[in-house]
N, C-alpha and C positions, 0 to 999 in steps of 0.2 A: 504494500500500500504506500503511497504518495504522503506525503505533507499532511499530518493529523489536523482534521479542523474542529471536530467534538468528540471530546474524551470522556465516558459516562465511566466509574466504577460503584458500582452497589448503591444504585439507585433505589429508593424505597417511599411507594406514595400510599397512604393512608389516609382513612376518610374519616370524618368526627361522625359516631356513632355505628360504626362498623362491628357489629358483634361478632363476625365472623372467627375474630384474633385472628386475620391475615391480611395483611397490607395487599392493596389492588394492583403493586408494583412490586416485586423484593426482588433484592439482588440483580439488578439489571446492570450489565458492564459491556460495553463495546464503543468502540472508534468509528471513527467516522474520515476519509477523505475526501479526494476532490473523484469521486465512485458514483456508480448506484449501487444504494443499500434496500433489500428489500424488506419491511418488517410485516411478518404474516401469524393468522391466527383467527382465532374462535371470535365472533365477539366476545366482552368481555374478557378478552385475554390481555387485555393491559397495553396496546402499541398503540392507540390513541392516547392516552393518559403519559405513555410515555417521548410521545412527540411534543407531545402541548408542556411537557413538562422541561423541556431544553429552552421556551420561551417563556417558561414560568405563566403560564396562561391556564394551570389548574385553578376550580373553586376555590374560593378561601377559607372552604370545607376542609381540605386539603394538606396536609402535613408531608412534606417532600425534604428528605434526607439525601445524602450522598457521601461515599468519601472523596469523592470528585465528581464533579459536574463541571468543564470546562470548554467553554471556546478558543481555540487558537490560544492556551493556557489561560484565557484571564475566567477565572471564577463565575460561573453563572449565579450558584447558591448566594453569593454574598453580593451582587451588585445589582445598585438599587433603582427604581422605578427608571429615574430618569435615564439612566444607564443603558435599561433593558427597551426602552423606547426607541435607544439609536442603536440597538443592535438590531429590533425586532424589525425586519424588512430589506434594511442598509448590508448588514452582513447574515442573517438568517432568515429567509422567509418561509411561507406557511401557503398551499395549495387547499382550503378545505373542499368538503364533498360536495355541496351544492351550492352552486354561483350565487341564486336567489336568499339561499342565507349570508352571504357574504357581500355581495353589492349592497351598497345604499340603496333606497328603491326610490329617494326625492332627488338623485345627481347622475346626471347624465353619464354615460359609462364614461367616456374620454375626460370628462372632470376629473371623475376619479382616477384614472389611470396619470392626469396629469398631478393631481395630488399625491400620489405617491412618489413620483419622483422629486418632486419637488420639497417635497419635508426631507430631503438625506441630499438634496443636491442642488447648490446656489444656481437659479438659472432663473430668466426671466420666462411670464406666461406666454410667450412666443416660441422660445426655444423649446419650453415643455413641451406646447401644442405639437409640434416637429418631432417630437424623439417619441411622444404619446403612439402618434399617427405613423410614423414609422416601426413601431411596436408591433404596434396593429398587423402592419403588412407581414411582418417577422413570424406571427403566430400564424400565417396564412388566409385572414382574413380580409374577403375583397373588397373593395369599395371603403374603405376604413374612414372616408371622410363623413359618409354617411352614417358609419356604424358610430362612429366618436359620439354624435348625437343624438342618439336611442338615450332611450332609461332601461335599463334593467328589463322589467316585465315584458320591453318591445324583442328581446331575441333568447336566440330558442337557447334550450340546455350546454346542445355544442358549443353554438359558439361564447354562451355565457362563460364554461369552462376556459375558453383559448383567450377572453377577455380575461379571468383571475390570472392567466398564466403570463398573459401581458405585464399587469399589474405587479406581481411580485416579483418578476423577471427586469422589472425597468430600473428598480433600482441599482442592480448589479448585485446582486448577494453572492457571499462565497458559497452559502447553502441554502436547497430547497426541502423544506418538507412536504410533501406531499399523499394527504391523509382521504384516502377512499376518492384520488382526482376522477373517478371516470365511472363510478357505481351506478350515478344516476344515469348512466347513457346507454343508449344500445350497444350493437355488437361495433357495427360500423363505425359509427361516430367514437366510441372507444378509440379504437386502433388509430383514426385519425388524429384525438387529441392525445394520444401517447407518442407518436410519430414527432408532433412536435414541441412538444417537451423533450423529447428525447434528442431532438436535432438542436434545441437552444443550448442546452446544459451539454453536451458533449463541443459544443462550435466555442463557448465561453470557458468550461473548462469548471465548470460547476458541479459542486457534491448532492447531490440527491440521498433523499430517504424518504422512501413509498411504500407509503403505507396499506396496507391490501388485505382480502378474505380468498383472492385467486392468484392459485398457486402455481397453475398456466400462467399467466401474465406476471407474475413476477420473475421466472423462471426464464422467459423468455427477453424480458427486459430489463433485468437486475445484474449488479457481478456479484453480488453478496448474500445472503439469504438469513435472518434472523428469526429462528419459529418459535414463536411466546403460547404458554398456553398456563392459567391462572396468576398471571402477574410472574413468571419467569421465560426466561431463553432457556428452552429446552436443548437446540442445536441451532450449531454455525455452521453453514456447509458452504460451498460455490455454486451458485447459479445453474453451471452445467451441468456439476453433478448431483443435482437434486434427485433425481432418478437412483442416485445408488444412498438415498440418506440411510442412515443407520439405527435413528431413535424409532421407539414405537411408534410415536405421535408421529411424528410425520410422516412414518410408513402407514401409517390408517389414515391419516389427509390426503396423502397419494393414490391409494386405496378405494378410497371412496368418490374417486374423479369419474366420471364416466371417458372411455378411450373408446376411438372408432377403429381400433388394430385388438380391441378387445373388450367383444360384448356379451354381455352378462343382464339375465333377468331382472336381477336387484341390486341396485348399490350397497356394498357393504356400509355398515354404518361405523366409525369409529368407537371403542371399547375404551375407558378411561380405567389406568391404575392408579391407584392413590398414592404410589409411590413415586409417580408423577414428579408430584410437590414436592420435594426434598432429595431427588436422585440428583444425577452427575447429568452435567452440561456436556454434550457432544462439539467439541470444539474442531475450528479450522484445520489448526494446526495436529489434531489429534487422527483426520482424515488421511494427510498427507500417504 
């Protein structure tokens, strides 16, 4: 791996009135570079909670520990609002699942697009408008003069997605998170809006972490693979060799995919050990 840009060691997020005695994150450790990282999993297995928690963007429900949590070394745990306000975008941004919870719905999309660059980057409303509207073009969307001037509710899903990936992509961040980017979308429009994503962040040189419930598509468009399953990383494998993982869990998420080189009346269903929770991490370097 390249130049570390987020370094997590034993991360652990905890909810105020959680009877369970089990934190809805423990022990979570892994690096992050200028990659795609895929993190995959059940719901509730903890890879949203632990995206949102690299931006400190948990509830303030929330009790979030670490022996490290670091950007490009400096401390996330210890630095404070204002701090995390000029990382949040500038050097880390955030892909959520659906556009329409994340646009404003009273600001025309290209406002917004020009508002984010312009909170991380000294530039007058002209030159914004220019870099907005060439954004636009960037994520492959046509007519971008016209599109600058929609609201929100006026364009569809697709493009609303290629509009957020605008938006967090203009500031220049070293990192993208990207949490369920494409769930709401068909098969089609998927692949469209991973296509460019995929081509912004490799053409810039930017570290990705995709956040996903498909194990197809991560596999396919990941180099890393991180599988959580109750607030732990069960196993680190490579992308390629997802196919040969070695832990249960994943071998019953694999398992349970339907394959056209291999059809079967019923989907197996995965089978959960309780030993799950406190076994041995299947590591990278442990595949070798």
């Amino acid at each position: 791996m390249t130049e570390t840009l987020i370094d997590v060691e034993d991360l652990r997020i905890r909810f105020a009135g959680n009877r369970t005695g089990r934190d809805a994150v423990r022990g979570v450790s892994f690096r992050v570079g200028r990659e795609k990282l895929g993190i995959v999993g059940e719901s509730g297995s903890g890879k949203s909670q632990t995206g949102r928690a690299l931006l400190k963007l948990t509830p303030r429900s929330a009790v979030v520990t670490a022996r490290r949590m670091a950007f490009r070394g400096e401390d996330l745990l210890a630095a404070s609002e204002r701090r995390m306000r000029a990382i949040r975008g500038r050097s880390i941004s955030m892909i959520l699942q659906d556009p329409k919870f994340s646009l404003n719905p009273l600001m025309r999309v290209g406002e917004q697009i020009v508002e984010a660059f312009r909170v991380h980057h000294r530039a007058d409303r002209a030159a914004a408008r220019a870099r907005a509207l060439a954004m636009l073009e960037a994520v492959h969307i046509r007519d971008p003069e016209r599109v600058f001037s929609l609201y929100p509710h006026e364009v569809s899903g697709g493009m609303g997605q290629r509009i957020m990936i605008a938006m967090m992509l203009i500031p220049e961040p070293d990192i993208i998170i990207a949490d369920e980017p494409t769930s709401a979308l068909d098969v089609t429009v998927r692949k469209q809006v991973l296509s460019v994503l995929n081509e912004l962040v490799e053409a810039r040189g930017t570290g990705l972490i995709l956040i996903s419930h498909d194990l197809n598509l991560v596999a396919s468009f990941c180099d890393r693979i991180l599988v959580m399953y109750a607030g732990r990383i069960l196993e680190e494998i490579e992308a390629k060799n997802l196919r040969n993982a070695r832990h249960p869990y994943t071998r019953a998420l694999l398992d349970s995919l339907p394959r056209l080189d291999r059809q079967v009346e019923t989907l197996r269903v995965p089978q959960r050990d309780p030993a799950w929770l406190d076994g041995p991490v299947f590591r990278l370097e442990e595949q070798a």
